[in-house]
N, CA, C and O atoms as a MOPAC input file, in Angstrom:
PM7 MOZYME 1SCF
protein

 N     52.95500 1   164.61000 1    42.37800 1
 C     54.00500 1   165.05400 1    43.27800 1
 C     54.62500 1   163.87300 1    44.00600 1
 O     55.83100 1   163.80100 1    44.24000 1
 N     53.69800 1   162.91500 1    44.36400 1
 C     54.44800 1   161.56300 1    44.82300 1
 C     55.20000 1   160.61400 1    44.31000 1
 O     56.02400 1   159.80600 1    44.74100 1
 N     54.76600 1   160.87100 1    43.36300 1
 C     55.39300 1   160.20100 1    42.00200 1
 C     57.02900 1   160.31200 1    41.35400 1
 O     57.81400 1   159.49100 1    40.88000 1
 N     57.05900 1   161.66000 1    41.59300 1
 C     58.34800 1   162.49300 1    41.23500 1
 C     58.90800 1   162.43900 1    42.53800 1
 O     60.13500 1   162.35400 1    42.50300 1
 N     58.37400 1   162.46200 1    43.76500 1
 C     59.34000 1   162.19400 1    45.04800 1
 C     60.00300 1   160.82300 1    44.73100 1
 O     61.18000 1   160.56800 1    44.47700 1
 N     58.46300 1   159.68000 1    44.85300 1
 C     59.43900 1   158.67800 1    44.63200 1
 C     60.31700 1   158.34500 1    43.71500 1
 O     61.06600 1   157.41400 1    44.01200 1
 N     60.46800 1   158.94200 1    42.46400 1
 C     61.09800 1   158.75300 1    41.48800 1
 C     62.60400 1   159.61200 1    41.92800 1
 O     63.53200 1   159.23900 1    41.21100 1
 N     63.00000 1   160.66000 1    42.94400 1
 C     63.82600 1   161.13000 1    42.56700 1
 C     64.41900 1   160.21100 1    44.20200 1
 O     65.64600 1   160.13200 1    44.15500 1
 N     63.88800 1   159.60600 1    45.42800 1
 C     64.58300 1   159.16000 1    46.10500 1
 C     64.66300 1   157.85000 1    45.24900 1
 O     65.70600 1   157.98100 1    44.60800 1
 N     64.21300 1   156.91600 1    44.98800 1
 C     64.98000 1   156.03800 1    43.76100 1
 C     66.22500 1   156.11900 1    43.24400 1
 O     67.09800 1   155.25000 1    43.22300 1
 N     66.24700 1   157.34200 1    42.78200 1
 C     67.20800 1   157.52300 1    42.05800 1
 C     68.59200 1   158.16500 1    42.79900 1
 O     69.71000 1   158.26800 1    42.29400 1
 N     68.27900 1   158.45200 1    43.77600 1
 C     69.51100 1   159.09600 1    45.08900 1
 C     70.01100 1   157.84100 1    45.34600 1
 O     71.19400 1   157.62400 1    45.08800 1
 N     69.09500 1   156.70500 1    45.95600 1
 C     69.49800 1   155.41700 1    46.17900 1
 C     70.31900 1   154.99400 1    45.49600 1
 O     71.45000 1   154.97700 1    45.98300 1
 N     70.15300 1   154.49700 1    44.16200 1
 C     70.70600 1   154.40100 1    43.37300 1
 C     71.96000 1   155.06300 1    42.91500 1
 O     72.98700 1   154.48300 1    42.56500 1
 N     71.76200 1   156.28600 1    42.95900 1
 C     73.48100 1   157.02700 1    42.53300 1
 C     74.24800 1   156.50000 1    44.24900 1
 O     75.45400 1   156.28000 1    44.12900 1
 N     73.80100 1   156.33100 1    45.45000 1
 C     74.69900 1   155.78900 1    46.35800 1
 C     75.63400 1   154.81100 1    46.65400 1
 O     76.74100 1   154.78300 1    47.19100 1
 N     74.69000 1   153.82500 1    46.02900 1
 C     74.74000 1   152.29100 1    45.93800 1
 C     75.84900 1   152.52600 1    44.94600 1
 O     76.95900 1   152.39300 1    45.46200 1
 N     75.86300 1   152.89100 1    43.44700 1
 C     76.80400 1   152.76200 1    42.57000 1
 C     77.98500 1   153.11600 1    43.30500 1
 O     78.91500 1   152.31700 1    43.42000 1
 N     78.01400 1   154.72500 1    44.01100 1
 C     78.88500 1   155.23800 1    44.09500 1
 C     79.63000 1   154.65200 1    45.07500 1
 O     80.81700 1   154.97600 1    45.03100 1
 N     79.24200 1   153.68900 1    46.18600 1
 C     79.88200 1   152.55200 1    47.52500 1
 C     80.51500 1   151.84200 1    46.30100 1
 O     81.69600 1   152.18000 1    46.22300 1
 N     80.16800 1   150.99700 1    45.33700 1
 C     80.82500 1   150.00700 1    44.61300 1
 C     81.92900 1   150.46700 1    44.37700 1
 O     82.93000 1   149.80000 1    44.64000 1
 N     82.01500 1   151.65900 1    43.85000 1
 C     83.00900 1   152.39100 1    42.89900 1
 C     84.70200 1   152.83300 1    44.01700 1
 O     85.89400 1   152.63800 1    43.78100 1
 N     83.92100 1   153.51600 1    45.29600 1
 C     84.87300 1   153.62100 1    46.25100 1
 C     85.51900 1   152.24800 1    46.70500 1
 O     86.72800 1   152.08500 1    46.86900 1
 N     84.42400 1   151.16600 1    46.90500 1
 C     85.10800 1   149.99600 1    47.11400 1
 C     86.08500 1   148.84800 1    46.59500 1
 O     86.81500 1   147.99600 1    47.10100 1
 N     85.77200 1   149.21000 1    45.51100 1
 C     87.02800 1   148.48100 1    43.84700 1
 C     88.04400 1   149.61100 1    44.61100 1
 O     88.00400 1   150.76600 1    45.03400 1
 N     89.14300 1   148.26800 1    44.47000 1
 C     90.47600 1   148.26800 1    44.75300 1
 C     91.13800 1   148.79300 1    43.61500 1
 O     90.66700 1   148.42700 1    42.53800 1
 N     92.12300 1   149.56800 1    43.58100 1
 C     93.14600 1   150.86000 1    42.95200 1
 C     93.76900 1   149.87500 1    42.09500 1
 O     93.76400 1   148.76200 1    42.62100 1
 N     94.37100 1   149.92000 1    40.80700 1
 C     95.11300 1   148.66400 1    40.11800 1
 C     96.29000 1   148.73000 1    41.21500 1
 O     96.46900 1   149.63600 1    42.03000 1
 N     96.91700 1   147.76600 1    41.07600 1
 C     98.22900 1   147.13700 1    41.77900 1
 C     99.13800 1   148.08100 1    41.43200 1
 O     99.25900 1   148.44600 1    40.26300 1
 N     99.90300 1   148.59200 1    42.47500 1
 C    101.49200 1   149.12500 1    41.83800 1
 C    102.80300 1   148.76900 1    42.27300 1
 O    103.30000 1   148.81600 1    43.39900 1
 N    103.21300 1   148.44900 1    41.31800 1
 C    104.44400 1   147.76000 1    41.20600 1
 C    105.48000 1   148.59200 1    41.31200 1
 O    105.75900 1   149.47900 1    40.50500 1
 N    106.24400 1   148.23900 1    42.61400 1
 C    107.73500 1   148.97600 1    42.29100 1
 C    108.57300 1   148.75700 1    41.18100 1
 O    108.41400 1   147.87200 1    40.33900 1
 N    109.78600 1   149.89000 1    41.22200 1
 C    110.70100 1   149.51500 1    40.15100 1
 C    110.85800 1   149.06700 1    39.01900 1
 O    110.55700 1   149.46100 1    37.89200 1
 N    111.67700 1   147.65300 1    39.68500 1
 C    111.87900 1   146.73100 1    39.56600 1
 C    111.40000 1   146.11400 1    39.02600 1
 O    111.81600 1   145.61200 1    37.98200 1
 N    109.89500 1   145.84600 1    39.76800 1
 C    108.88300 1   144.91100 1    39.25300 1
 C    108.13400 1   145.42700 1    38.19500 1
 O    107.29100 1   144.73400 1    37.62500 1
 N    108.39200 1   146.70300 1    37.85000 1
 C    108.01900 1   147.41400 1    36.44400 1
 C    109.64400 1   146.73800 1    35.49000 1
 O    109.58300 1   146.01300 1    34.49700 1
 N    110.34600 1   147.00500 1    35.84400 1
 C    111.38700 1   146.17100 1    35.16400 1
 C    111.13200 1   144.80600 1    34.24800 1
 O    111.48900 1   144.43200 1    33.13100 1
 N    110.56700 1   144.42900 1    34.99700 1
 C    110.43600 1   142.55200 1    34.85200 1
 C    109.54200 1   142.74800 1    34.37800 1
 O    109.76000 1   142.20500 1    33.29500 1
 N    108.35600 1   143.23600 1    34.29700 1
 C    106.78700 1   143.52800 1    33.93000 1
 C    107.30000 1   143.86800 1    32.02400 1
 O    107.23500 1   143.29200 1    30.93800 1
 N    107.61600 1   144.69800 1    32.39800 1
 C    108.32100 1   145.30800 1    30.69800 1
 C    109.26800 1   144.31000 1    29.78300 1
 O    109.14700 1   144.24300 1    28.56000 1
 N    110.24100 1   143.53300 1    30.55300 1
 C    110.89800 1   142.58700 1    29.99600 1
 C    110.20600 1   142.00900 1    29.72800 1
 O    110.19900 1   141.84900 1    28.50700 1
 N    108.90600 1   141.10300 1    30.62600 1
 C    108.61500 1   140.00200 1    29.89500 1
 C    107.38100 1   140.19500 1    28.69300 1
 O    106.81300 1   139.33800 1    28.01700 1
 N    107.20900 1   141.79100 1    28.72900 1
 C    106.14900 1   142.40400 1    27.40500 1
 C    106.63100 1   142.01300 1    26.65000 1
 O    106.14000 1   141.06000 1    26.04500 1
 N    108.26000 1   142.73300 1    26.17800 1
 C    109.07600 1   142.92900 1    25.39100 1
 C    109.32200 1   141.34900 1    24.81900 1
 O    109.43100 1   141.14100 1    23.61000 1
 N    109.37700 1   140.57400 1    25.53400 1
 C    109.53900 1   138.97900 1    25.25800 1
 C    108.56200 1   138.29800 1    24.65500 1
 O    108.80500 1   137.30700 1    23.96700 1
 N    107.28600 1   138.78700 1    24.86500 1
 C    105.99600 1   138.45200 1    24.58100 1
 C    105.74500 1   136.56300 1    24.58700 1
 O    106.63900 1   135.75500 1    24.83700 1
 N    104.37300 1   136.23500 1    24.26000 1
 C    104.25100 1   135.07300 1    24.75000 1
 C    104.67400 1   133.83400 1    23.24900 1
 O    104.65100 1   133.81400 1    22.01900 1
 N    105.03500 1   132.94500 1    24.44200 1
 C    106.20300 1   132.05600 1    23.54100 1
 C    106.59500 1   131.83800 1    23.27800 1
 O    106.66900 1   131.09000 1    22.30200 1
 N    107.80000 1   132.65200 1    24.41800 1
 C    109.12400 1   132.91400 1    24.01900 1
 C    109.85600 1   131.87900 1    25.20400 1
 O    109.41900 1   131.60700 1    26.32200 1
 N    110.90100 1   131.49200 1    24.66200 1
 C    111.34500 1   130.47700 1    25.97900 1
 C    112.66600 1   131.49800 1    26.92900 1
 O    113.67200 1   131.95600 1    26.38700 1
 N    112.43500 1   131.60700 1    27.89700 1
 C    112.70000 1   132.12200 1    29.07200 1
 C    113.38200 1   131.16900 1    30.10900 1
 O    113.22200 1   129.94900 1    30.14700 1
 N    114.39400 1   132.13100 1    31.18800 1
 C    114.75900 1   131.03800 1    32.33600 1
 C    114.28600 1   132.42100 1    33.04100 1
 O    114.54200 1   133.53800 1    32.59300 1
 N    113.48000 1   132.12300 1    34.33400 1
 C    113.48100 1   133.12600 1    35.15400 1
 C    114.22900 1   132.68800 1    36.49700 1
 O    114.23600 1   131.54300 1    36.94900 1
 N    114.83200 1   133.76000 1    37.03400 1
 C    115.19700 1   133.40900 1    38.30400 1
 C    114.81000 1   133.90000 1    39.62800 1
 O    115.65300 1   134.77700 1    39.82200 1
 N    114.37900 1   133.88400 1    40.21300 1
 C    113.96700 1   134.32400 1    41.18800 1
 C    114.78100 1   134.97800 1    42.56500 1
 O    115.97600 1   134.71100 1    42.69000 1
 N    114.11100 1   135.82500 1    43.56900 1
 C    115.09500 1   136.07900 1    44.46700 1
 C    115.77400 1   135.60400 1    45.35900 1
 O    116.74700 1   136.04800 1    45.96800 1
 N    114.88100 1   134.08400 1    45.45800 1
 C    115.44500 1   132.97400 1    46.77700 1
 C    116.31900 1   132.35800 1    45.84900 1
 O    117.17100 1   131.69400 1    46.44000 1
 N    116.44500 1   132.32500 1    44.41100 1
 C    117.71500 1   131.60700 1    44.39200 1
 C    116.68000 1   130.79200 1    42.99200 1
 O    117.13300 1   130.99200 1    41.86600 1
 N    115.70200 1   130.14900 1    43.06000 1
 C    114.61200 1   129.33900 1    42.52100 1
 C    115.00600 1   129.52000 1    41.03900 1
 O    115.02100 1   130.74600 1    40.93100 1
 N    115.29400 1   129.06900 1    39.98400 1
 C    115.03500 1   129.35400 1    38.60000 1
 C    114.17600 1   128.24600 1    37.83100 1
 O    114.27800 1   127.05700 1    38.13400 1
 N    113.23000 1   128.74800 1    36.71100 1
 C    112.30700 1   128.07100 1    36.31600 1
 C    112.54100 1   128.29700 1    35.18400 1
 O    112.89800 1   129.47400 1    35.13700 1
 N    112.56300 1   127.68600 1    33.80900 1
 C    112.77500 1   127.30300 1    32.70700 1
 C    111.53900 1   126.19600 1    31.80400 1
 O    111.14100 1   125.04900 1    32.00400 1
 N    111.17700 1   127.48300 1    30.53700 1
 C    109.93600 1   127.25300 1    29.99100 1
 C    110.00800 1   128.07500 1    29.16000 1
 O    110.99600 1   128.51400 1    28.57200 1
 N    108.43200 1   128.44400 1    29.03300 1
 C    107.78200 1   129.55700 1    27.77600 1
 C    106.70800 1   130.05300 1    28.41000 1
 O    105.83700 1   129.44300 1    29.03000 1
 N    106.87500 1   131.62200 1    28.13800 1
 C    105.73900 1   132.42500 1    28.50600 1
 C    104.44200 1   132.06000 1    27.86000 1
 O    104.22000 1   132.09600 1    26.65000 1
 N    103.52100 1   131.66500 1    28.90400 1
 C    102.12300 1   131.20700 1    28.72200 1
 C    101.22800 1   132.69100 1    28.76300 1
 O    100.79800 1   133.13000 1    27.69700 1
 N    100.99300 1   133.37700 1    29.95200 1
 C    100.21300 1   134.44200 1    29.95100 1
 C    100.61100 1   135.31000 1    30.56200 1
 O    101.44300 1   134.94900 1    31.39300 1
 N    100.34300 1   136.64100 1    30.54500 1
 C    101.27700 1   137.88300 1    30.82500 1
 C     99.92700 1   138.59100 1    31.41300 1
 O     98.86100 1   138.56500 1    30.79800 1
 N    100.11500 1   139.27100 1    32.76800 1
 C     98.93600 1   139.56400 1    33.70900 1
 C     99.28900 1   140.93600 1    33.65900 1
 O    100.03700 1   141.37200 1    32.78400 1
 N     98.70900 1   141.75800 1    34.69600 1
 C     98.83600 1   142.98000 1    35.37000 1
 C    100.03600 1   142.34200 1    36.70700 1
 O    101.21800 1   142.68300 1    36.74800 1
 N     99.57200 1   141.66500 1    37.40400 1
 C    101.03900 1   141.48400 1    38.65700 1
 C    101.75500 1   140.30300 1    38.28900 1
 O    102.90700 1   140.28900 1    38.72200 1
 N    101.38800 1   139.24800 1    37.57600 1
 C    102.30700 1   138.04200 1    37.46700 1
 C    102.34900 1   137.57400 1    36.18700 1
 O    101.75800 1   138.23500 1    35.33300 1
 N    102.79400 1   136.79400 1    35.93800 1
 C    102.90700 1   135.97700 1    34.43200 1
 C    102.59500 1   134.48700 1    34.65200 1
 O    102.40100 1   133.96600 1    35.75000 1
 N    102.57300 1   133.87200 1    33.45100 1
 C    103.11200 1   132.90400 1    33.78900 1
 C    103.61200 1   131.92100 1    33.15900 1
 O    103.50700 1   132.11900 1    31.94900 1
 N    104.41200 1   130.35800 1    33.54800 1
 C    105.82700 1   129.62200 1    32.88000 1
 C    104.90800 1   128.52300 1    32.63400 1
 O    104.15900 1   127.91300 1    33.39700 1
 N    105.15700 1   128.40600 1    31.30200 1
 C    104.93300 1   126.85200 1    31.25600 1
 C    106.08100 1   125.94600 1    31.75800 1
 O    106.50500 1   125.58100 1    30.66100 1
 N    106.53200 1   125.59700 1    32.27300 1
 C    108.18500 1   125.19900 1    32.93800 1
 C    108.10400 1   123.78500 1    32.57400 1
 O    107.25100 1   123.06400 1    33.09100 1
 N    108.90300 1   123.36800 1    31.75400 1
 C    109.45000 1   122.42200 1    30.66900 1
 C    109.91000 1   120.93000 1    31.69800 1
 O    109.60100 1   119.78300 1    31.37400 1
 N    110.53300 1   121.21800 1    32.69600 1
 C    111.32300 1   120.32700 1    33.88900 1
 C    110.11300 1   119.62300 1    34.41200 1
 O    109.97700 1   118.40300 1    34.33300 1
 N    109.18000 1   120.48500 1    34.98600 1
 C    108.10500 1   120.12100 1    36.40800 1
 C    106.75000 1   119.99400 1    35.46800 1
 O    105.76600 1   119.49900 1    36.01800 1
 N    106.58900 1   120.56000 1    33.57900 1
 C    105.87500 1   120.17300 1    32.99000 1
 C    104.46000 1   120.31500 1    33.51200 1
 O    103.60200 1   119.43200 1    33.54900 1
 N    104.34000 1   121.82900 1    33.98800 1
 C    103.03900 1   122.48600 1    34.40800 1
 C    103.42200 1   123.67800 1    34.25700 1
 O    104.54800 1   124.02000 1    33.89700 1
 N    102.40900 1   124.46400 1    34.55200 1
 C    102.45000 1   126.08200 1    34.60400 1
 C    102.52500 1   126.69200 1    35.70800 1
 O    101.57700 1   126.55000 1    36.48100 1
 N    103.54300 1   127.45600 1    36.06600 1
 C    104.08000 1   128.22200 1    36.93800 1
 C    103.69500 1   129.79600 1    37.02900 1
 O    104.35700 1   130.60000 1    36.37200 1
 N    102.71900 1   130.19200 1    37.77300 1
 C    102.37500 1   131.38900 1    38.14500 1
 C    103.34100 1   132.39600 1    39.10400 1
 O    103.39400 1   132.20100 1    40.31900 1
 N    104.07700 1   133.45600 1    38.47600 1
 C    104.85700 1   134.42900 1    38.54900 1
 C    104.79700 1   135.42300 1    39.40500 1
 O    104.79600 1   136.32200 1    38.56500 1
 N    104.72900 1   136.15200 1    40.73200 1
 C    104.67900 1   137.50200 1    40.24300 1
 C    105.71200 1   138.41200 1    40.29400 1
 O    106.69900 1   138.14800 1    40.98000 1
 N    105.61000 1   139.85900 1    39.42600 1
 C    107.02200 1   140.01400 1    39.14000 1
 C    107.55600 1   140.83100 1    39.93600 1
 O    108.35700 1   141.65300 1    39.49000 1
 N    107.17400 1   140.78900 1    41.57300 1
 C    107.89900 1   141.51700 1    42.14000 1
 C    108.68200 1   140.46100 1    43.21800 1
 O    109.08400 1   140.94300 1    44.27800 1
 N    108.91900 1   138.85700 1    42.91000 1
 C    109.31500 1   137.58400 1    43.13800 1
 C    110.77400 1   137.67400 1    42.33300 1
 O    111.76900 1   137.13300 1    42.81600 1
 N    110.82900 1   138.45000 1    40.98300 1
 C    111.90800 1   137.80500 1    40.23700 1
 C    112.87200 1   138.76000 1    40.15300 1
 O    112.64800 1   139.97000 1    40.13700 1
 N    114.34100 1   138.04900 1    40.08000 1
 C    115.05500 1   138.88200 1    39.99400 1
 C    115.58900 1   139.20900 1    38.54700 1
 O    116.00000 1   140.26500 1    38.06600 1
 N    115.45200 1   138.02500 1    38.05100 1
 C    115.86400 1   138.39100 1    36.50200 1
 C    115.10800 1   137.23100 1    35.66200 1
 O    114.64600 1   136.17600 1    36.09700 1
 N    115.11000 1   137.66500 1    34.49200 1
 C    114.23000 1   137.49200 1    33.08800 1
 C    115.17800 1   137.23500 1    32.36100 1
 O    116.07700 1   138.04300 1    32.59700 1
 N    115.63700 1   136.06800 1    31.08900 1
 C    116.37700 1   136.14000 1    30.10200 1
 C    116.10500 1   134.95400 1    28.97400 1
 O    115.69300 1   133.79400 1    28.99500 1
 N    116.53200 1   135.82600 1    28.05300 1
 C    115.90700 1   134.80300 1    27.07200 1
 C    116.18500 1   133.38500 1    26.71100 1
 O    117.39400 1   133.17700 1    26.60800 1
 N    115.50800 1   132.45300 1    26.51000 1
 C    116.22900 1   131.12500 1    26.16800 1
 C    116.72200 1   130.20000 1    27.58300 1
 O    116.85800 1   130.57900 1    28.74600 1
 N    116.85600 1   129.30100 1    27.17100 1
 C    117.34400 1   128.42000 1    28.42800 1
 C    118.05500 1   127.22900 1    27.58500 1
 O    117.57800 1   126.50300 1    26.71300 1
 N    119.18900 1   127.27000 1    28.07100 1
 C    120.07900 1   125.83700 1    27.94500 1
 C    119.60500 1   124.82600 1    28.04200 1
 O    118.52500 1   124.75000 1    28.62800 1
 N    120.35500 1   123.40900 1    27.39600 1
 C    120.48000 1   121.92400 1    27.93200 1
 C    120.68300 1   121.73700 1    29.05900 1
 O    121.39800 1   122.62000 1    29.53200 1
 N    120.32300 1   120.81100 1    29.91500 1
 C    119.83600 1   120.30300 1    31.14300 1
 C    121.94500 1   119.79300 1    31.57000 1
 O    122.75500 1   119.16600 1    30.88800 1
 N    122.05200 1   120.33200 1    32.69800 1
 C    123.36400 1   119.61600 1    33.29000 1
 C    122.93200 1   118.56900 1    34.24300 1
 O    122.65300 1   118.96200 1    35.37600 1
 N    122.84000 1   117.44300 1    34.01400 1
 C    123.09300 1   116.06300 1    34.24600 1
 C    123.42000 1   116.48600 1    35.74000 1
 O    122.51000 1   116.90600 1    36.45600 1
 N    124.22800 1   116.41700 1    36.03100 1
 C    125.42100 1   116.56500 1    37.33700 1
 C    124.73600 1   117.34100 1    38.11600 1
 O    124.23400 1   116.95400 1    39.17100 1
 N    124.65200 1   118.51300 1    37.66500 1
 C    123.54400 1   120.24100 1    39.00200 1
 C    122.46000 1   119.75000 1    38.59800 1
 O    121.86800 1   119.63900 1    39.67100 1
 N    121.85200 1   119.41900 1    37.92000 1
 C    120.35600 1   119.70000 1    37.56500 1
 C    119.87200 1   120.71200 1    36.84800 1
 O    118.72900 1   120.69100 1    36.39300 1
 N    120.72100 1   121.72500 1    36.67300 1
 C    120.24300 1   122.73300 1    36.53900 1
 C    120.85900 1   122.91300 1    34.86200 1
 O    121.87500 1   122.42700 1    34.36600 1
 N    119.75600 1   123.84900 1    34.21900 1
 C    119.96100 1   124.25900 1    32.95000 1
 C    121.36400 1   125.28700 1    32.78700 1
 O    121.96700 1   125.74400 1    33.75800 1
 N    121.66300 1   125.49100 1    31.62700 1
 C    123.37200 1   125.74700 1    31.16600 1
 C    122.48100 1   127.12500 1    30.37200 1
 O    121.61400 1   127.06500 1    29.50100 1
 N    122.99900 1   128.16600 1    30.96200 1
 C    123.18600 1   129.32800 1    29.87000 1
 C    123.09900 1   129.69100 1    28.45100 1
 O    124.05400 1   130.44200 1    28.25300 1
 N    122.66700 1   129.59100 1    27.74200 1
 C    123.27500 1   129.45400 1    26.26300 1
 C    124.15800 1   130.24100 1    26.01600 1
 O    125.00000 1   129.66200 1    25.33000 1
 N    124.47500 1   131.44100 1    26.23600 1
 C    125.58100 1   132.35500 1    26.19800 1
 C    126.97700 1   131.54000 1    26.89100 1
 O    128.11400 1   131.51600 1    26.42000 1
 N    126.57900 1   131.02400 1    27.90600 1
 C    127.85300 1   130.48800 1    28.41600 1
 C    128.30300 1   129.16900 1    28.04500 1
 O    129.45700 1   128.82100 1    28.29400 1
 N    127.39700 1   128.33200 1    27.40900 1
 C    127.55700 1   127.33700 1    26.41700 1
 C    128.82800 1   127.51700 1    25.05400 1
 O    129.82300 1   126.85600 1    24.75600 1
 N    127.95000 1   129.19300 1    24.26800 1
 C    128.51600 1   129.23800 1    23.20800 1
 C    130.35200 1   129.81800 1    23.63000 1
 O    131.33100 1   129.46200 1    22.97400 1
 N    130.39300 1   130.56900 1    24.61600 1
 C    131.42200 1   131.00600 1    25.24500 1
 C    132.44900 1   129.76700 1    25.34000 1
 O    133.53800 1   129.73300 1    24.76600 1
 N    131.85200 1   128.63500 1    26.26200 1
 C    132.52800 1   127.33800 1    26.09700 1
 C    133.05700 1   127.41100 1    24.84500 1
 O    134.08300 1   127.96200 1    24.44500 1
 N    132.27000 1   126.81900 1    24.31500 1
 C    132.90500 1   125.80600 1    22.80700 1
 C    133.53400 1   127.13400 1    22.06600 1
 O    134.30300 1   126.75800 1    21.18200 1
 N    133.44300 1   128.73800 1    22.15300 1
 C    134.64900 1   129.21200 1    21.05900 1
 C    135.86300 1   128.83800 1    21.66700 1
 O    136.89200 1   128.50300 1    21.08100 1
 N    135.56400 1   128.96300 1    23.59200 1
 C    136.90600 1   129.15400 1    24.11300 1
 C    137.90600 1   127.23300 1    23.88000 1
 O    139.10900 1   126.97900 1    23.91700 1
 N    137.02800 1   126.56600 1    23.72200 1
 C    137.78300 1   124.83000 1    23.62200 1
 C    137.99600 1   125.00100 1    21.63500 1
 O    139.01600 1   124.46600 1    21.20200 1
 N    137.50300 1   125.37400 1    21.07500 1
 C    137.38100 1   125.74200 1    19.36300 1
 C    138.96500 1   126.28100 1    19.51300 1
 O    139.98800 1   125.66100 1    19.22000 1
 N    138.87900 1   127.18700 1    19.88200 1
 C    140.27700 1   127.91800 1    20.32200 1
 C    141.40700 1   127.11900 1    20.42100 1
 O    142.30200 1   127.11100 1    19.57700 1
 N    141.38900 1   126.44300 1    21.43800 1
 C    142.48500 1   125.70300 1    22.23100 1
 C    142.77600 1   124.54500 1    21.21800 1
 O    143.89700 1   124.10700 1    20.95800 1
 N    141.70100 1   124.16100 1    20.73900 1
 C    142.11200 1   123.11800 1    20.21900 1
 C    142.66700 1   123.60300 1    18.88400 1
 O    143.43300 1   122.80800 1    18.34000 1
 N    142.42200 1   124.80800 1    18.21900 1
 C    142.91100 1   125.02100 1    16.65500 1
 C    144.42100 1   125.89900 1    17.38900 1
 O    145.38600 1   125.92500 1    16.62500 1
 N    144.56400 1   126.38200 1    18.38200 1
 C    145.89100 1   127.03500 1    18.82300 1
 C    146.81600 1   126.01400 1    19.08500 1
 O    147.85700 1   126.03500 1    18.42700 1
 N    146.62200 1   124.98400 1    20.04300 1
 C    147.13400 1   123.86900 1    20.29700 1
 C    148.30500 1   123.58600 1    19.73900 1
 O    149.45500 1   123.89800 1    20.04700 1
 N    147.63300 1   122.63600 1    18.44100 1
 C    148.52400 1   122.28300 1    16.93100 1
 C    149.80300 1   123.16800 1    16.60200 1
 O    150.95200 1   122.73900 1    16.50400 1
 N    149.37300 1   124.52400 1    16.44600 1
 C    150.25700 1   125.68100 1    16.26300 1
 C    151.02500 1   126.01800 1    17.05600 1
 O    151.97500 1   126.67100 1    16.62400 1
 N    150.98300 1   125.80100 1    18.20500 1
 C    151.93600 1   125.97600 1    19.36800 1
 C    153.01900 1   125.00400 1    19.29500 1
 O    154.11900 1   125.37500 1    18.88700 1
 N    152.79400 1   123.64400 1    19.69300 1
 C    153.16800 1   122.54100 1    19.45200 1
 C    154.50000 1   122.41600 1    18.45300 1
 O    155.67400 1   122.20100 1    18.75500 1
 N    153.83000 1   122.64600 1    17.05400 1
 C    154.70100 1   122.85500 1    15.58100 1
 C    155.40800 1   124.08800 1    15.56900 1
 O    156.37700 1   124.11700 1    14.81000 1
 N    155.15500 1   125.13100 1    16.23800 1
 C    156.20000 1   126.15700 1    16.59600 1
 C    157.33400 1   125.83200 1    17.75700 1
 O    158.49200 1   126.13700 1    17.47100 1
 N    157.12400 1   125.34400 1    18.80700 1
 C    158.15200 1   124.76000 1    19.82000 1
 C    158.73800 1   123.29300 1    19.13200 1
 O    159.53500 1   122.66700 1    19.83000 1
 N    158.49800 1   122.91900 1    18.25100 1
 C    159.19300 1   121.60600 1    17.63400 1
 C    160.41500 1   121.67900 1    17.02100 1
 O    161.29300 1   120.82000 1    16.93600 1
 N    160.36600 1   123.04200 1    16.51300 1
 C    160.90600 1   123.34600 1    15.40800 1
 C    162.30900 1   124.23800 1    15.94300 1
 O    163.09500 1   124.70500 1    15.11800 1

């Protein structure tokens, strides 16, 4: 009979103890919106993909997705040539790829607005000619 007492307060102890741990672990993180937004983009991007992120103060970082968390990510960032820890309720936008370096700002060039450039000067310069030889004439 003592035996089975002690065996069953043992075991009360025990289911207590577990059950404090269990209440005490913290709830996963939840992310607004947004930061489900960015969370999903940078899935969708997956790792090793080269990225410019920008942030909400203004900050943009330019690299390749190294590791993809539950709250943050993070940049290998190509410029500062370390890894940049994310989290994504910091960023305002995610996009793929990152431009050549502008000399002058510092700051990396769009590739979209790169290619935008050169159709719109491609343009000018093959319209040009044609304009020219039409008012000559």
């Amino acid at each position: 009979m003592r035996r089975s007492l002690v065996a069953i307060l043992v075991s009360l102890s025990l289911l207590v103890v577990s059950a404090q741990q269990v209440w005490s672990q913290q709830s996963a993180p939840v992310l607004d919106q947004r930061a489900m937004k960015i969370k999903d983009r940078v899935g969708e991007l997956g790792l090793g993909t080269d990225v410019t992120v920008i942030l909400h103060q203004g900050r943009e970082y330019y690299g390749f997705i190294q590791d993809i968390g539950l709250e943050f990510f993070v940049v290998a960032e190509v410029d500062l040539k370390q890894p940049i820890t994310i989290d994504y309720s910091e960023v305002k936008k995610v996009r793929k790829g990152y431009g050549g370096k502008n000399y002058i700002t510092g700051k990396r060039v769009n590739p979209k607005t790169n290619r935008i450039a050169s159709v719109a000067l491609l343009g000018a310069l093959v319209l040009l000619p044609i304009i020219l030889v039409a008012n000559s004439k």
